[in-house]
KELO-824839 format. One line per 4 residues: number of its first residue (from 1); their letters; for each residue x, y, z of C-alpha. Coordinates in Angstrom, 2 decimals, padded with zeros to 5 digits. Example, Ala and Ser with C-alpha at 12.3 -4.5 7.8 and 13.67 -1.06 7.14 Angstrom:
BEGIN
1 = AS = 012.30,-004.50,007.80 | 013.67,-001.06,007.14 $
end
This chain:
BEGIN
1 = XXXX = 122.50,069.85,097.92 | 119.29,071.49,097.57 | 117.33,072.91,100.65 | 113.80,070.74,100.36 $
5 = XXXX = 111.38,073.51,099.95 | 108.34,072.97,097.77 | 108.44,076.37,095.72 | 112.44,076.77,095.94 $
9 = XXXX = 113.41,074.91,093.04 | 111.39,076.72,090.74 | 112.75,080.03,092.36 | 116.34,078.35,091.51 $
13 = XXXX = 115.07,078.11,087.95 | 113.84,081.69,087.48 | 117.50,083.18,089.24 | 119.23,080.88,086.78 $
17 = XXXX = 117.00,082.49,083.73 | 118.18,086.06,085.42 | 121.83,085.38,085.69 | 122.33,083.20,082.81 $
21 = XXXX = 119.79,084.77,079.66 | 122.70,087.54,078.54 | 125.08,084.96,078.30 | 122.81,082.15,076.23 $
25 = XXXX = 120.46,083.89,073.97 | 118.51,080.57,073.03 | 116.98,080.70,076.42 | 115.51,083.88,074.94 $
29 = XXXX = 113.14,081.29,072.92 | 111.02,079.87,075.91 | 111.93,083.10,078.69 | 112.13,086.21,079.15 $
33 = XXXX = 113.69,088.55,081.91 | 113.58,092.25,083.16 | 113.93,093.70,085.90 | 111.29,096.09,087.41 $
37 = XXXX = 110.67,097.84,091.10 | 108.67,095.45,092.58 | 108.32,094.41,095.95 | 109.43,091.00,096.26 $
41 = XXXX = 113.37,091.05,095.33 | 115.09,090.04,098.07 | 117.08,086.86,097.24 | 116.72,087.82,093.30 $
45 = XXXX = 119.08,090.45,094.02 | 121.24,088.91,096.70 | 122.32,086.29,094.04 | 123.52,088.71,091.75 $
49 = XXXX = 126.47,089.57,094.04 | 126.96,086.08,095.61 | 126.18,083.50,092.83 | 129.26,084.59,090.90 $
53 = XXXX = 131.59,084.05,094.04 | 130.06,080.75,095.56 | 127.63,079.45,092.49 | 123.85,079.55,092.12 $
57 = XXXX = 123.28,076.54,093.89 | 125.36,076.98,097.17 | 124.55,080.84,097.08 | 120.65,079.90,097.17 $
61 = XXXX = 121.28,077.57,100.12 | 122.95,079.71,102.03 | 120.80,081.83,102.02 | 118.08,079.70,102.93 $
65 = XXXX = 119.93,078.54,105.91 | 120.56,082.21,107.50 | 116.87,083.11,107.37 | 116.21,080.56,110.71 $
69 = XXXX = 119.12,081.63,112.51 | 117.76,085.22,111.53 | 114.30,084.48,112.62 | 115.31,083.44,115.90 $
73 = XXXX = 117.83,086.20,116.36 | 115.22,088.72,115.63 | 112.63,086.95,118.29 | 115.25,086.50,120.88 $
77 = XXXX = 116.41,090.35,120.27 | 112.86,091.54,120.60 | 111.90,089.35,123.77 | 115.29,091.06,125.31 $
81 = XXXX = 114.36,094.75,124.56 | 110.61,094.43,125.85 | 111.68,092.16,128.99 | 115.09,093.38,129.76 $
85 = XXXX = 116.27,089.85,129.45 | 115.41,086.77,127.38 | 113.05,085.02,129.40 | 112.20,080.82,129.33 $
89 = XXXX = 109.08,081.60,128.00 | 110.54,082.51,124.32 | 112.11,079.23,123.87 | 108.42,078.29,122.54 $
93 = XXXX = 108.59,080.86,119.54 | 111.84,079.12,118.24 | 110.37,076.50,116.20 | 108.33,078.61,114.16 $
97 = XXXX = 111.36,079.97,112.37 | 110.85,076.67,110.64 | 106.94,076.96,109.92 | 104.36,076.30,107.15 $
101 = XXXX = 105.38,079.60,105.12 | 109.13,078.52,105.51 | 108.83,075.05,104.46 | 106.45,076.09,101.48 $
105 = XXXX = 109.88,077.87,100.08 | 108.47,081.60,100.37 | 111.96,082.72,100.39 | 111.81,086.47,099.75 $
109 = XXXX = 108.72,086.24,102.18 | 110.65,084.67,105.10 | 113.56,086.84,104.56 | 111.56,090.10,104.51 $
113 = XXXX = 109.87,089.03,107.87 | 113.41,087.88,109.15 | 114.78,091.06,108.41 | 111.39,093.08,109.48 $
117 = XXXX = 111.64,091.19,113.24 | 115.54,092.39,113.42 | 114.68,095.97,112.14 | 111.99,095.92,114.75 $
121 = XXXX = 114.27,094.99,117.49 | 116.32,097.81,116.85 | 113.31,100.34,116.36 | 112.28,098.98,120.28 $
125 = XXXX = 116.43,099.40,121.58 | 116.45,103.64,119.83 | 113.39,103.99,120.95 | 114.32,102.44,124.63 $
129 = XXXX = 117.89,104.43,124.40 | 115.49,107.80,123.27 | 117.92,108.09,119.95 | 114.93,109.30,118.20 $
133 = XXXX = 116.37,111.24,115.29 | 118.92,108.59,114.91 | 116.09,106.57,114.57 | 114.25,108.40,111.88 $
137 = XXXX = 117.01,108.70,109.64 | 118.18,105.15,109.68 | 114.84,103.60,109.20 | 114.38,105.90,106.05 $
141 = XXXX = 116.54,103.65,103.77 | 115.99,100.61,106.03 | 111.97,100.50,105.40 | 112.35,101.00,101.70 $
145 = XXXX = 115.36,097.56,101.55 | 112.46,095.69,103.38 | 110.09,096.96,101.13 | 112.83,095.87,098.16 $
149 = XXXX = 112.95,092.09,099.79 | 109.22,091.82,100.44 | 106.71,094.10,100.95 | 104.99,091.65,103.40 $
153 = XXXX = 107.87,092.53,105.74 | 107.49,096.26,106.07 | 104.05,095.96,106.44 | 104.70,093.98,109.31 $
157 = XXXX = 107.57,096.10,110.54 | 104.97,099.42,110.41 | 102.23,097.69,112.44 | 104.24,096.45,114.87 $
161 = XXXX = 106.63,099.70,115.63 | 103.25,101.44,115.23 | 101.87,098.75,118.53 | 105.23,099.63,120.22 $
165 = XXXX = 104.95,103.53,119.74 | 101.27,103.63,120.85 | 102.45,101.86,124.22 | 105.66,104.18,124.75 $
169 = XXXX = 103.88,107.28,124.11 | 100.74,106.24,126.14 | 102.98,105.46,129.24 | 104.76,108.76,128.60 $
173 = XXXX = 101.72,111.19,128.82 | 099.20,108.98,130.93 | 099.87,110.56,134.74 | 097.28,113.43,135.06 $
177 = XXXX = 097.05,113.40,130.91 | 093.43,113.95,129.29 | 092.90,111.92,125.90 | 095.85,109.51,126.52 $
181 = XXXX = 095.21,107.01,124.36 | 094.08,109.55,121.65 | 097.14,111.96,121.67 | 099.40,108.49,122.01 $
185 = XXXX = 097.56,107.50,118.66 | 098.32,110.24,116.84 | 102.08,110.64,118.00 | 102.81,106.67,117.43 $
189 = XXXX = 101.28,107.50,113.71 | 103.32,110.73,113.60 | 107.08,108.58,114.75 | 106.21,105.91,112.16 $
193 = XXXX = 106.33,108.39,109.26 | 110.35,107.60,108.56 | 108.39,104.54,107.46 | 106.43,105.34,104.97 $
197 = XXXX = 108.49,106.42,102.23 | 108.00,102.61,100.73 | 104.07,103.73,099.95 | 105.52,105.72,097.06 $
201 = XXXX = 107.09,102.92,095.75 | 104.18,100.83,096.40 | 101.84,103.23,094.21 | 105.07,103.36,091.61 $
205 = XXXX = 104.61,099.28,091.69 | 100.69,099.12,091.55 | 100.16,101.68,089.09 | 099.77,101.57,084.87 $
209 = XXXX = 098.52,099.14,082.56 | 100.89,096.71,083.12 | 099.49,096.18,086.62 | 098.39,092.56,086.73 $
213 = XXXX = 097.45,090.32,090.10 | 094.05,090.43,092.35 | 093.39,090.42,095.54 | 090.47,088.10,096.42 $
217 = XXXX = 089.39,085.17,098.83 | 088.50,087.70,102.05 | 087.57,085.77,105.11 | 087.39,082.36,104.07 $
221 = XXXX = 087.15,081.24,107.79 | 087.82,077.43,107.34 | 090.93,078.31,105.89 | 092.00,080.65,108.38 $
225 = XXXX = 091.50,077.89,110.52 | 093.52,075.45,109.01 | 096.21,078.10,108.71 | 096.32,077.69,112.57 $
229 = XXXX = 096.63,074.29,112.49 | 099.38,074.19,109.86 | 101.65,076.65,111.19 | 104.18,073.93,112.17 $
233 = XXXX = 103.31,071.41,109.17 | 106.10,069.74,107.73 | 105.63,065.59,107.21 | 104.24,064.19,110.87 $
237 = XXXX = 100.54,065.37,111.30 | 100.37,063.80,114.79 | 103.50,065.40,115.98 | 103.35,069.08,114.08 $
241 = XXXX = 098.84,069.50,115.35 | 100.49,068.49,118.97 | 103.30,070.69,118.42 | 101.19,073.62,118.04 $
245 = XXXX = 097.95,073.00,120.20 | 101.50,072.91,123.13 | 102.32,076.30,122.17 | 098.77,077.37,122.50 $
249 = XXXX = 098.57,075.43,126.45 | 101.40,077.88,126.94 | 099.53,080.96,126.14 | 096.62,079.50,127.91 $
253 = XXXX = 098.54,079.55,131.13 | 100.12,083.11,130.41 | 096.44,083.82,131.51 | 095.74,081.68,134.19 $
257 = XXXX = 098.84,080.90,135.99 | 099.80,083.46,138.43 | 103.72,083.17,138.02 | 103.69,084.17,134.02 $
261 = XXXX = 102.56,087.64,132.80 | 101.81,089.15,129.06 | 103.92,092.40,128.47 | 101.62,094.63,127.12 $
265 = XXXX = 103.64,096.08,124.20 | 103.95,092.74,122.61 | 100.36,091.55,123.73 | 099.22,094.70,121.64 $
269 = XXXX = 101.83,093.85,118.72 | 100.26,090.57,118.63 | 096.64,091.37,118.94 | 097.39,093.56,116.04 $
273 = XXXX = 098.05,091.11,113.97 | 096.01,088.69,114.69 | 093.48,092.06,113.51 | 095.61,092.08,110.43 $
277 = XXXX = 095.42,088.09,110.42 | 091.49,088.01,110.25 | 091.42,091.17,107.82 | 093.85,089.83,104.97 $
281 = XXXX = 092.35,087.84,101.87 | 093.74,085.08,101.03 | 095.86,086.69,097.81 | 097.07,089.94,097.74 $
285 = XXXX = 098.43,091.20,094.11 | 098.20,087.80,093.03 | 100.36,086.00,095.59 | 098.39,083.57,097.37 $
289 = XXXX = 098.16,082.15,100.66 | 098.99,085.66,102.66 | 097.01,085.16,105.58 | 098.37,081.93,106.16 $
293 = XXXX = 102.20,083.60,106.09 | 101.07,085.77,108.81 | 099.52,082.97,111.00 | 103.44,081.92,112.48 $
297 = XXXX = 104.56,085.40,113.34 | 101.14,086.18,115.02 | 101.69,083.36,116.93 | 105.34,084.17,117.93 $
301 = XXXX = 104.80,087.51,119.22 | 101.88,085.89,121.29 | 105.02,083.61,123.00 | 107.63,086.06,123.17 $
305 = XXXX = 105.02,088.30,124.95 | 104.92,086.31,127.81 | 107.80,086.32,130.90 | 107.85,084.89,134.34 $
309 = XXXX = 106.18,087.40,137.10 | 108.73,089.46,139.50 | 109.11,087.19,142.43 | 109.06,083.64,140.89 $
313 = XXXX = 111.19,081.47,142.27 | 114.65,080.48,140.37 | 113.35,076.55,140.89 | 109.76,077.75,138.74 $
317 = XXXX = 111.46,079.45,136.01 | 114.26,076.45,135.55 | 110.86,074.16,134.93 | 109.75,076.59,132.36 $
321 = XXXX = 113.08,077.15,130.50 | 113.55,072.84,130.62 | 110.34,072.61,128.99 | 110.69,075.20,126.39 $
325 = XXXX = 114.44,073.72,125.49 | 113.19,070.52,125.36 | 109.81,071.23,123.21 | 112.71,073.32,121.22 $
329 = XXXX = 115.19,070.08,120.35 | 112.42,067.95,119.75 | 111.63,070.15,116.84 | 114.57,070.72,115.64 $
333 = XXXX = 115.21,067.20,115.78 | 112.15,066.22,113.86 | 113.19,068.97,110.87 | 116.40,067.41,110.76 $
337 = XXXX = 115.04,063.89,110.64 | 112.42,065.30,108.02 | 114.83,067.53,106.03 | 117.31,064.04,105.43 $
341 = XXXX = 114.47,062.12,104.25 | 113.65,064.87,101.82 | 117.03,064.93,100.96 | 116.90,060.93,099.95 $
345 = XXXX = 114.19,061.80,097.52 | 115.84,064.69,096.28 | 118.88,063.13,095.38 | 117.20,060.00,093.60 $
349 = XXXX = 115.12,062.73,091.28 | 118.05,064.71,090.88 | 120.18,061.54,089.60 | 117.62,061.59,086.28 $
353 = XXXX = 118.62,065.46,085.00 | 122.41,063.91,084.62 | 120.89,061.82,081.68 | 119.48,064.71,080.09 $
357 = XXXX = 121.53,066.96,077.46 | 121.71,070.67,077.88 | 119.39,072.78,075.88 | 116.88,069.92,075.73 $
361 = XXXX = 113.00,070.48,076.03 | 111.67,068.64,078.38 | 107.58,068.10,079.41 | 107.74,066.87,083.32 $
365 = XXXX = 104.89,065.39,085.42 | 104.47,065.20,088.89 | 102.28,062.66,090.39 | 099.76,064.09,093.02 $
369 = XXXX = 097.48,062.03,095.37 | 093.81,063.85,095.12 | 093.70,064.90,098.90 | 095.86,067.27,100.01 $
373 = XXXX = 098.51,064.83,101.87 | 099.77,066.72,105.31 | 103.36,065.44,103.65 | 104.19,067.13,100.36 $
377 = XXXX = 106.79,065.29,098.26 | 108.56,068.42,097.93 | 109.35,067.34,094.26 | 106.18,069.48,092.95 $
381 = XXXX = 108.52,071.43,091.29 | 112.12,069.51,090.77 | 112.20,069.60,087.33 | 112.99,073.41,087.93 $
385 = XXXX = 116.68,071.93,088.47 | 116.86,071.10,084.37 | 117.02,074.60,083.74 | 119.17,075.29,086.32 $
389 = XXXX = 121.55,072.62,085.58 | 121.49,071.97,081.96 | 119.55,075.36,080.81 | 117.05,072.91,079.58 $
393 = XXXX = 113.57,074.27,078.85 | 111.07,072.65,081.55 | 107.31,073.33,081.75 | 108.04,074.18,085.60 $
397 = XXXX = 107.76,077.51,085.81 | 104.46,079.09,086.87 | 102.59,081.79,085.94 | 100.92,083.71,088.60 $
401 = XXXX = 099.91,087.07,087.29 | 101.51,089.84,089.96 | 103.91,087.51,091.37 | 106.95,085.30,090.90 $
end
């Protein structure tokens, strides 16, 4: 019923508080809801239009459910616009539409950078097809929706069609041109303006008293490396540390085995952010864990950078794509798998909130171990579902000051 993300069913509470407060003024005793130009809006305003024609519930899920099959569109679009085709090689990026910052329930997050990898697709194919104003004028409005859905996502989508302009105009101007690198710095910055209008709204966002949120924790370097580690956690720690230390073999041969090459635009996009990825605190404005949301895509471009060598055989590059589909199912297979047992629990917890009456107030506990199990329960926040099903007041929802 409910997609088993830690943080989603408090996110369920707080749209039910948005669509629900006009209508039942008691709920006006425990919350409180306005709406302000923030960056971080992207399903909160997709379930204004959809929860009236499908329900919260089933307009929240499927949601939830397009932002893989956008992930992988975006990665797969990208791979095709650098390469020319979609080579083996980026059958290893497709499980990490399903990583750590997914299955945390980041939902505006993972739609922004869903989103961001599409928009970025199409920056590459105008800037491949040399539509250039066409280009400017449609990524106007574009960058500030991102910006509306998450602001993670067009910083994302700056850096990286910032990476891809520096390459295009370098390769442009480099026979017989003095400064190349130089005057392809300053014209990559110059193309990415149409992307900037968002940094008004950013300042808009981030300035007044009403500002709340810090950004603190900067290179905490244990973490960053357990952020590695975790990009493909979900409930098997065996299977999701082997999972990723495969995708990293792959890489590893990208630089010693002579029949797979790195493109360089995506190399750069992906040393970028792995720049980005040792640069960024642990919470910006309040929301926490943003290096460790970056830590999948960083990886991903890293993947989808690589493609077989001109030349290699049709037998060689059939080994490759086998391996890639294979390490692929097996994922996809184990999130299913995972996602049902979830599921079991889900529905067991969720059998208790018929009992309840509406408007009730209701203190809820939820057990923890004291380590940090590799396996959340992914009930850390089901009581959420009492005010979403019963408009009950539940101590569920958290404060973070500067975020949702």
């Amino acid at each position: 019923q409910i997609p088993p993300l830690v943080d989603l069913p408090g996110h369920l509470g707080r749209y039910r508080v948005q669509l629900a407060i006009g209508a039942n003024p008691w709920l006006s005793q425990w919350y409180d809801f306005r709406w302000s130009l923030i960056g971080n809006l992207g399903v909160d305003l997709l379930i204004e239009p959809l929860a009236p024609v499908f329900g919260l519930e089933l307009a929240v899920k499927l949601i939830v459910m397009a932002i893989p099959a956008l992930t992988v569109s975006g990665l797969l679009w990208i791979a095709r616009e650098v390469h020319g085709r979609i080579p083996a090689t980026a059958l290893f990026a497709l499980p990490l539409a399903y990583s750590y910052p997914f299955q945390f329930g980041f939902v505006n997050f993972a739609l922004g950078m869903a989103l961001a990898l599409n928009m970025f697709a199409l920056w590459l194919r105008l800037g491949r097809l040399n539509r250039l104003r066409l280009r400017a004028a449609v990524f106007v409005p574009l960058s500030c929706l991102l910006w509306l859905c998450h602001t993670f996502g067009w910083g994302v989508l700056g850096i990286l069609a910032f990476s891809a302009e520096l390459i295009r105009q370098y390769d442009l101007r480099r026979n017989g041109a003095r400064h190349g690198w130089v005057n392809a710095f300053v014209r990559a910055g110059l193309n990415c303006v149409p992307l900037a209008l968002p940094m008004v709204l950013m300042v808009l966002w981030r300035s007044g008293d009403h500002v709340t949120g810090k950004t603190q924790d900067w290179f905490d370097w244990r973490w960053k490396m357990n952020w590695i580690t975790m990009i493909l956690r979900d409930r098997w720690m065996p299977f999701d540390i082997a999972s990723v230390t495969l995708l990293f073999v792959i890489l590893l041969r990208g630089v010693r085995d002579q029949r797979i090459e790195y493109s360089r635009n995506l190399g750069l996009s992906a040393a970028f952010l792995l720049v980005v990825y040792i640069l960024l605190p642990r919470i910006v404005f309040g929301s926490a864990y943003a290096d460790m949301r970056l830590a999948p895509f960083m990886l991903a471009f890293a993947l989808i950078a690589l493609r077989p060598r001109p030349g290699v055989s049709l037998r060689g590059a059939s080994v490759i794509a086998a391996i890639g589909f294979s390490f692929f199912a097996a994922r996809l297979t184990a999130t299913t798998v995972s996602y049902l047992m979830y599921d079991r629990a889900y529905t067991q917890a969720l059998a208790a909130i018929d009992r309840v009456p509406e408007r009730a107030r209701v203190v809820s506990f939820v057990g923890r171990r004291c380590r940090d199990d590799w396996a959340y329960s992914r009930l850390e926040h089901i009581p959420g579902m009492l005010l979403v099903r019963k408009l009950a007041y539940t101590n569920d929802q958290w404060s973070m000051a500067g975020a949702q």
